[in-house]
Every structure is written in structure tokens, then in C-alpha cells.
N, C-alpha and C positions, 0 to 999 in steps of 0.2 A: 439433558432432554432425551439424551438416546436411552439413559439406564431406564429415565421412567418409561419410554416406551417400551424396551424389555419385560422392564416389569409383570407392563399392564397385558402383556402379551401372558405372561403365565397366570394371569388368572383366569378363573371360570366366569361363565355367564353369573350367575350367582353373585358373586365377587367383583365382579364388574361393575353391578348394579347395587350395591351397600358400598362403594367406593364412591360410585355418581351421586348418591343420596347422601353422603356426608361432605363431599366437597358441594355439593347445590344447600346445604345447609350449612357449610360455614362461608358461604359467598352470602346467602342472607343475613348471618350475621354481621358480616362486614359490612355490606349494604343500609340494615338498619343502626347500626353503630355512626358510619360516617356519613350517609344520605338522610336517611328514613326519620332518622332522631331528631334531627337540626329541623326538618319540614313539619315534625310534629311538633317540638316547641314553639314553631312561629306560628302553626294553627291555633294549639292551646291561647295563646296570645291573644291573638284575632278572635277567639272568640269568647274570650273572657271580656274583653274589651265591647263586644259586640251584644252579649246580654247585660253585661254593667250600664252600657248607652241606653237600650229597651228603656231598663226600669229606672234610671235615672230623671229620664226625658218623659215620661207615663207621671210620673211624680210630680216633677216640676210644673206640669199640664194642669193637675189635679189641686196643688197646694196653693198654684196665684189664685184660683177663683174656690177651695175650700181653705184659709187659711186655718179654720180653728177645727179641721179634719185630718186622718191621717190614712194615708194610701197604703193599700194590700200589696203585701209583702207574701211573697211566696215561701214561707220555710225551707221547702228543699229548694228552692234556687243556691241557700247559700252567702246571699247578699245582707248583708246589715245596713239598716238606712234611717238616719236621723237628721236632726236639726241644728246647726249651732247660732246660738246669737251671744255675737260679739260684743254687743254692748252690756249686759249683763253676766257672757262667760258662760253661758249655759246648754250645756249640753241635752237633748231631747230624742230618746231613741224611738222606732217603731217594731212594733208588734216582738219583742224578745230580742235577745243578743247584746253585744255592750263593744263600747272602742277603748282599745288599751291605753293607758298612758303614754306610751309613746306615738299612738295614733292620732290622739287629744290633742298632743304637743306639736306634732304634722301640720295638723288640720288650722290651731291656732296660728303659726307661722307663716302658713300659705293663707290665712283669710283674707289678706287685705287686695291681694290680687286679683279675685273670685268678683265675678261680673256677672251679667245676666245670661252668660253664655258659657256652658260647661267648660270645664278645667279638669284635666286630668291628668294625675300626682300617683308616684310609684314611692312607695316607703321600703327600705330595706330591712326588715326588723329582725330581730334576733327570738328565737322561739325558746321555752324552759328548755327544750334538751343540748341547746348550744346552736343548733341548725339557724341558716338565717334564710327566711321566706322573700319575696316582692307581693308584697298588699298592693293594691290599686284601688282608687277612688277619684269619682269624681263632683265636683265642687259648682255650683251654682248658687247666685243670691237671688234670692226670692223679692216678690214685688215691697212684702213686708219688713224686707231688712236682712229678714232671717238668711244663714246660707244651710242648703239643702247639700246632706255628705250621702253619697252612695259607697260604700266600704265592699270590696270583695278581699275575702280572708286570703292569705297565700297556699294557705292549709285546700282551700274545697282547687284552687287550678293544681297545686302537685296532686289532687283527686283526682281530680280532671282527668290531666295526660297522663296519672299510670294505668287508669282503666282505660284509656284512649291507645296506651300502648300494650297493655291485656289484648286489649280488644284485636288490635291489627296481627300482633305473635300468633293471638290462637286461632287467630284465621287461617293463616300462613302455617301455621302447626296442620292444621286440620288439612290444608289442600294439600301439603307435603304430606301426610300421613295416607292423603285417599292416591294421592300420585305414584308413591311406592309402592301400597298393595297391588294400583291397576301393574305398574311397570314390573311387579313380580309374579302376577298372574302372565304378564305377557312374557315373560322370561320362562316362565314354567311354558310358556307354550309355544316358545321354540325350544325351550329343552328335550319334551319328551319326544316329541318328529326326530331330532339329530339323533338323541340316542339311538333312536330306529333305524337311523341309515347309518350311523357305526356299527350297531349288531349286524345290517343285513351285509355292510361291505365286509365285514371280519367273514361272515360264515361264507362269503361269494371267495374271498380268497382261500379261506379252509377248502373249497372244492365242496362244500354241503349246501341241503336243500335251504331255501333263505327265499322268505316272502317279505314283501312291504307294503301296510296299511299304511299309506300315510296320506289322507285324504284334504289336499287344502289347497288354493287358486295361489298362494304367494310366492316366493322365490322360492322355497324352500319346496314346495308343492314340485315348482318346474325341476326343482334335483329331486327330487324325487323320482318322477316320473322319468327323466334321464338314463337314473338308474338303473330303471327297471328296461327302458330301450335296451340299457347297455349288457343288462344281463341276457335278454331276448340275444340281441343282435350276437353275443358271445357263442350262447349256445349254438346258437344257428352254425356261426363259422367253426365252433367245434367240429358239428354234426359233419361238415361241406367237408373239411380236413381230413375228418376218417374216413369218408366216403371216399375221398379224392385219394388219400394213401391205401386203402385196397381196393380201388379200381386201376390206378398205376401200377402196383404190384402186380394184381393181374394179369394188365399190359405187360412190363415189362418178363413179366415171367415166358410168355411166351418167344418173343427170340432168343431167351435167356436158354430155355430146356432146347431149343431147336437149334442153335450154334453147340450145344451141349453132344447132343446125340450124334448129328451128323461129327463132328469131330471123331468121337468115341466110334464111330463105324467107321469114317476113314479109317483110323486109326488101325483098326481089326482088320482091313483090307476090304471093305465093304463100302459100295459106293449106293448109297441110298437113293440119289436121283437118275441111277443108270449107270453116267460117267461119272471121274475125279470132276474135272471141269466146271458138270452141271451141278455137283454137290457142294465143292467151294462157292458156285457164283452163292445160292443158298443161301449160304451163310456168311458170305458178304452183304446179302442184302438184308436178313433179319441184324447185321451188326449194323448198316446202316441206320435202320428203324431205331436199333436199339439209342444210338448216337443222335438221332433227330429227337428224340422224347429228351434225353439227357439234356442235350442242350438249352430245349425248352422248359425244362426243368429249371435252369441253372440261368436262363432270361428272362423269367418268371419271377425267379427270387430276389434276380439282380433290379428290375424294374419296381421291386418294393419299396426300395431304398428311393429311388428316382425323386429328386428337387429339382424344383425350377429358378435355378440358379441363374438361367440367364439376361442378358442385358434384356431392360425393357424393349419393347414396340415386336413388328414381325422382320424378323431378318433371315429364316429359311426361303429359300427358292425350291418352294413344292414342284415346280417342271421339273425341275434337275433330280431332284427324287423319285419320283416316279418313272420317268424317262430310266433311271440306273435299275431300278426293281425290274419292269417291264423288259431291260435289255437277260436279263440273268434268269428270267421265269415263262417265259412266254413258250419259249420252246419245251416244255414240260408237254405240253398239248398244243399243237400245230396247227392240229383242226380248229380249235378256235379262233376265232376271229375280235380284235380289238376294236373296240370304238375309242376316238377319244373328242372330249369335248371340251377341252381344257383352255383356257383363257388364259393368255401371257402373262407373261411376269406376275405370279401369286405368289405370294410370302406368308407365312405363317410365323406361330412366337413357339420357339423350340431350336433343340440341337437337331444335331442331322441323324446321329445314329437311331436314336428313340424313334423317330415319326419314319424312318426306314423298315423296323423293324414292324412298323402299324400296317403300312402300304403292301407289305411283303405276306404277311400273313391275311391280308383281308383278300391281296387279289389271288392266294393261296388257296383260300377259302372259296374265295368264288370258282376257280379252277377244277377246284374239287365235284361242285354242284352244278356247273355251267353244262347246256347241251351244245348249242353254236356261238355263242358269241359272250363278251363282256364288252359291258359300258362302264366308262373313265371318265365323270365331269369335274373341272379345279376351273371353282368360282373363288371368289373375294373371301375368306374367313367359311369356305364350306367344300368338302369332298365325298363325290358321292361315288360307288362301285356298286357295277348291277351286274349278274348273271341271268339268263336267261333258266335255269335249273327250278325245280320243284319247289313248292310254299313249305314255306317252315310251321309247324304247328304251332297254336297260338301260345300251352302252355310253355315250349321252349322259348319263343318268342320273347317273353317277358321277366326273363332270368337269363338269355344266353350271355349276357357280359360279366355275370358274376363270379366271383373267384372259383375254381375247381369245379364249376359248372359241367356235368357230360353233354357230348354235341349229340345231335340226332343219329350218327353212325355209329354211335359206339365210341368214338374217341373225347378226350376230355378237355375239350373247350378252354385248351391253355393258351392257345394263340388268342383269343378272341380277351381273355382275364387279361392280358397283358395288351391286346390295343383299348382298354376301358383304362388302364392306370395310367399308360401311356396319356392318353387322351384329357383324361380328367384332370393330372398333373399342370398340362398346361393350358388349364382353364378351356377345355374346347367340350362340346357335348356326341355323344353317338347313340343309333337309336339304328333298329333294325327294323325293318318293315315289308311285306308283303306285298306285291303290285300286281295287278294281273298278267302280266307275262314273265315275274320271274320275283327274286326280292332282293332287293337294293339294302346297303350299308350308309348311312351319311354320318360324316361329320360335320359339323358348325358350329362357329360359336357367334354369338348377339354382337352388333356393335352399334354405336349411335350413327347419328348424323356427320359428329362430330370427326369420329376416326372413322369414316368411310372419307371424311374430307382431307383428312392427312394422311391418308393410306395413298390417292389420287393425285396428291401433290409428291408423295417420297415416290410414287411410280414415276412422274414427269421430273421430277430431280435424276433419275436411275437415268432414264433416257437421255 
């Protein structure tokens, strides 16, 4: 079973379909060989039996009340119909045809059993070319003595049934014949779409220009259409890559010449900010810079890779996260003031470093833009961070999560690329928004009725 599935694996659509159509044709042969033939024989039967009755019984009707008359006989029916009387031995046909000798001798042999109610007698006769037929007749005696033979030759039922089964093949010929063309019309027309998207995927990997016409509502439609996303969506990240590697270059290029120079004047005895002192601190601080982009860099890439690996349900204690951020950052700006509006015990579904590094950079971010204060709410499955700082414009607004995005200052939106993977990883949403006094960060993710009720019960378990 496995070869043939191999097999069938290497063929073409083509080929597939002249395989289906020879196996659906010798399944009806077998069908009509061991079903079909046995039900047509017992029709022929039944209905030889069944116009032999007609004009047997029409006859008999005819002959008690015209005995010195003789009843119409249809030529092409087929049937031979005469008289016999027994006591003279005489045989009397109507309107053409004759009964053979051994039919004679049939008929003589069964006469005495022949009543006034049909009799019907199968002779097995043997034909000139050696073949032996079943003749059928039936036998009634007449008011006059006489007995009335209805004769069907064996000859017109093998007529019969093989134009009976003429007739069923070449139907079954003919609906197999229109079912092929339709199912090779339809094969040509997933052929020529696929071909379309093997040319366009070949030339999208070559790196060359590559269009898809391929116009159709089906599955094939839907890859289609996929494709062409997936091209759009490539270019796009190409475009964001280059942009994002010589805009970083750029950045980095700058502490890079500026720990460069000032070195190289030390160096010459030359203190470019005055003092030794004031020209080292300098370039300790552009290597700082340099070392904060690096790392960003290098948790940026690492947060690529990021699975969610973890045991189902929420088992982070988001107080304890933020609470550790807030101890290590707040002093950055003094003057600021925290709000917090945080609700006990919230757990979320994540590790602890990943959603550290979301918390760190968002309340980073708002540090950056805040004038007097930040706001801290941790609700049930939601966390939100507000600054009091200036409205973000709408177009960045609606791009700033995206990979290598640049921020409004000039800098490149790598913290923010990395709380969206963070985020999305473990199934949570983040959206950035505008308020009239500042603009707020949220995250949240949906839940039902259901896990807000097990979320309420593992809190009262904790407890």
C-alpha cells in the first residue's frame, strides 16, 4: 500500500487523472461483469415473460368468442403463435413463422396438462451452429378443444439482452467519456494557475521582477493571493532592513569617530574637552551609548527566536516585575513622579526575563517623553504605562511597533520592535494611543467568562 502511494505521489495531475479514469473503468467492468449482468438477465427474463403473457392472454380473449378467426400478431414483436389440436395432431400457425420439431414434440408432450388457464414451458433447444437457446411458450386450451401455443424464439431474448446491454455500456461509455473531458478541462485548469505560481515562486527566489495573474475565488485563488501578501510583505521588510542598517550605521558611526578622535588627541597630548578627566569621561559615555545600541541589537535578535514554551495558564507575578524595573530605573529622573494603580496579585503567561525586558523599555520610553509624572495600572490580563509627555503623531502612531521602525527623536524604535515580539509571542495585544494629557502604552489580552473564573479561584488558592 505504501509503494502505491509513492507511486501516485510521482505522478502529474495529468497522470493522475488517466489513472482515475482507467481504474473507474475497470471497477465498471467488474460491476457489470459480476452485478450488472446477473440483474440484466433476470430483466430480459421478466420481460420476455411479460409481453409473451400481453399477447398470449389478447389471443385467448379473441379465439373463445372468434373461433374460426385469427388474432394480429405483431411481426416485430417476435412471437410465433398457433394452434394445436390434439386430436387430429395438427398444427395451425398465424400470420408467418413455423415451430421446429423439437418444439412440435415439446408442445405434444405437455398437451395433456394444458387447461384453461396458461401454462408456461421453457425448452432448451439446440440451435444449427451447436449453441443451445431457452424458447419459452405458453400453452392454454381453448373453449373449442383446441390448445392455443404462444412461442418466443430464444433467438429475439439473446436480441433482447445484448442490445439491452448495447444499450446500458454505451451510456456508461458516453457518461465516462463526457466525465473525462469535463475532469480534463478541470485539471487543465488547475494546471495552468500552479504553473503560475511555480514560475512566480522560481523568479521571487532568483531575486527578479515576478507578477501573478491569477484571477479565481478557490483555494488556489487564496495562494495565490498569499503570495502575492508574502511578496508585498518581503519587500516591505527588505526595504525596513536597509533602512534600519544605514540608519544604525549612521548611529553607531558616531561614538564610533568620537571615542576615535578624542583617543587620538589624547594620545598627541591634547585634551579636547579642556581636561584628561573631562575628555575620558566623553568617551566613556559615547562607549556607553555605543554598548546600549549593541545590546539592543543583540536582544532584538535574540527575542526572534523567542517560543512560548511555557507551562500553560498565567504563572508570572507582574507586581514582582515591575516593582524590580521601577527599583533599577526610576532614579534615571528623580523629578518624576510615579503613580501606581496596580491590583494584587496579577499573573500573566510568560517567563520572567522576556516581559522584564517589555516593562524596562516601555517605562524607559516613557522616561524619555514624561514631563512630571508616570502612570502604572496592572489589572487582570492588562498593563497600561502613561507619561504625561507630548502626542505622538498619528503617522508614527500606527507603525511604531513595527520591526526597525525609527522613533520620533531620531532613534530606532528597537525597544519598542522588541516589546511587540515580546508581546505577541505570548499571545497578549499592545496598541499605543493618544490621550489628552499625555499618551499611554496598554497591553491586554481577551479572555472569557470562563478564565476570568479560574484566574479568581487560582488567586483564592494563592491566598
Amino acid at each position: 500500500m505504501k509503494r502505491i502511494y509513492l507511486w501516485i505521489r510521482e505522478l502529474s495531475l495529468t497522470q493522475q487523472l488517466i489513472t482515475i479514469v482507467i481504474l473507474v473503468i475497470g471497477v465498471f467492468g467488474v460491476f457489470l461483469s459480476a452485478f450488472l449482468t446477473p440483474s440484466i438477465d433476470v430483466f430480459t427474463r421478466n420481460e420476455m415473460y411479460r409481453m409473451l403473457h400481453s399477447n398470449h392472454e389478447s389471443s385467448v380473449y379473441y379465439l373463445n368468442r372468434n373461433a374460426d378467426q385469427r388474432p394480429f400478431v405483431s411481426p416485430d414483436s417476435g412471437i410465433i403463435q398457433g394452434t394445436y389440436d390434439p386430436d387430429t395432431d395438427t398444427f395451425r400457425i398465424f400470420d408467418g413463422g413455423s415451430f421446429t420439431q423439437e418444439e412440435m414434440q415439446d408442445i405434444r408432450r405437455n398437451a395433456g396438462d394444458a387447461g384453461s388457464e396458461a401454462s408456461d414451458y421453457i425448452l432448451h433447444e439446440r440451435n444449427a451452429n451447436g449453441t443451445v437457446s431457452d424458447v419459452q411458450y405458453s400453452v392454454t386450451r381453448l373453449k373449442d378443444g383446441r390448445l392455443l401455443i404462444t412461442l418466443l424464439p430464444g433467438a429475439y431474448e439473446e436480441q433482447f439482452r445484448t442490445l439491452l446491454v448495447n444499450s446500458v455500456v454505451n451510456m456508461n461509455v458516453v457518461i465516462a467519456g463526457l466525465l473525462f473531458f469535463l475532469l480534463l478541462l478541470w485539471v487543465a485548469s488547475l494546471i495552468h494557475p500552479l504553473n503560475q505560481i511555480r514560475n512566480y515562486a522560481n523568479r521571487i527566489k532568483n531575486d527578479e521582477e515576478a507578477e501573478l495573474n491569477v484571477n479565481r475565488r478557490d483555494e488556489i485563488g487564496e495562494v495565490a493571493d498569499a503570495l502575492r501578501d508574502m511578496q508585498e510583505e518581503l519587500e516591505k521588510q527588505n526595504q525596513e532592513k536597509e533602512e534600519m542598517i544605514q540608519n544604525i550605521s549612521h548611529d553607531l558611526k558616531t561614538p564610533i569617530a568620537t571615542i576615535r578622535s578624542y583617543g587620538e588627541s589624547i594620545k598627541d597630548g591634547i585634551y579636547p574637552y579642556g581636561t584628561l578627566e573631562k575628555s575620558i569621561d566623553v568617551i566613556i559615555e559615547h562607549a556607553d551609548r555605543l554598548d546600549k545600541k549593541v545590546r539592543s541589537l543583540i536582544t532584538l535578535n535574540k527575542m526572534g527566536y523567542l517560543l512560548d514554551d511555557c507551562p500553560e495558564g498565567d504563572t508570572l507575578n507582574m507586581n514582582d516585575v515591575i516593582d524590580k524595573v521601577l527599583l533599577s530605573l526610576k532614579v534615571i529622573r528623580p523629578e518624576i513622579t510615579f503613580e501606581r494603580i496596580m491590583d494584587p496579585e496579577v499573573y500573566f503567561h510568560g517567563d520572567e526575563d522576556p516581559w522584564r525586558i517589555v516593562v524596562e523599555n516601555l517605562i524607559d520610553n516613557a522616561l524619555r517623553y514624561a514631563v512630571t509624572r508616570i502612570c502604572i495600572q496592572l489589572h487582570d490580563a492588562e498593563l497600561i504605562i502613561f507619561n504625561d509627555g507630548k502626542p505622538i503623531d498619528q503617522a508614527t502612531l500606527n507603525k511604531m511597533f513595527q520591526p526597525y521602525e525609527k522613533g520620533t527623536d531620531g532613534q530606532f524604535g528597537l525597544g519598542l520592535s522588541i516589546v511587540y515580539r515580546v508581546v505577541t509571542t505570548y499571545g497578549y495585544r499592545v496598541e499605543a494611543a493618544n490621550l489628552p494629557d499625555g499618551v499611554q502604552f496598554r497591553i491586554w489580552k481577551e479572555i472569557s467568562r470562563k478564565e476570568k473564573r479560574e484566574k479568581e479561584r487560582a488567586r483564592g488558592n494563592r491566598k
